[in-house]
N, C-alpha and C positions, 0 to 999 in steps of 0.2 A: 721374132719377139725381142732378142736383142738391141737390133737397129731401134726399134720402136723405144725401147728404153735411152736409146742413149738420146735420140731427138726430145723426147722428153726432158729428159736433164740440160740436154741444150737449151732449152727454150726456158726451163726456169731460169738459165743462167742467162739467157738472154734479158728477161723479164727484169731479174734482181738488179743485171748492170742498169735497167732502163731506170728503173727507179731512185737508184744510186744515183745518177745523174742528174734527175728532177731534185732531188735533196740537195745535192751539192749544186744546183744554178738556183733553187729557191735563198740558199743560203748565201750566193755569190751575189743574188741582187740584193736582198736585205742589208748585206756589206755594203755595198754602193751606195743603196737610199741613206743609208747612216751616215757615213762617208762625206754624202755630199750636203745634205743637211749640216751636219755640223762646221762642215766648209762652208758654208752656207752662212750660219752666223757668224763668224770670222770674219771673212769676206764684208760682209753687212757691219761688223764693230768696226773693223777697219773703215769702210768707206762711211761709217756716222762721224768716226776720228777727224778723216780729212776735210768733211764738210764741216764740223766744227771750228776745225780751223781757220776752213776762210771766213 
């Protein structure tokens, strides 16, 4: 019964960390999509700049 308890507790801890994980890469790409959007008009002001120039 013991054993049986402690694999249980493993497995939610297994469970939590999996979740944990999806949270923090859901949250890691949303940084990125921002990230590079916003680089993204930069980039894009920037190179309207240069073009105006010539």
């Amino acid at each position: 019964m013991e054993r049986y308890t402690w694999q249980l507790v493993f497995l939610i801890f297994l469970f939590l960390i999996f979740v944990f994980a999806i949270f923090l890469f859901v949250i890691y790409l949303s940084a990125i999509f921002f990230l590079l959007d916003f680089f993204g008009l930069f980039f894009f002001y920037f190179f309207s700049l240069s073009l105006l120039d010539l």
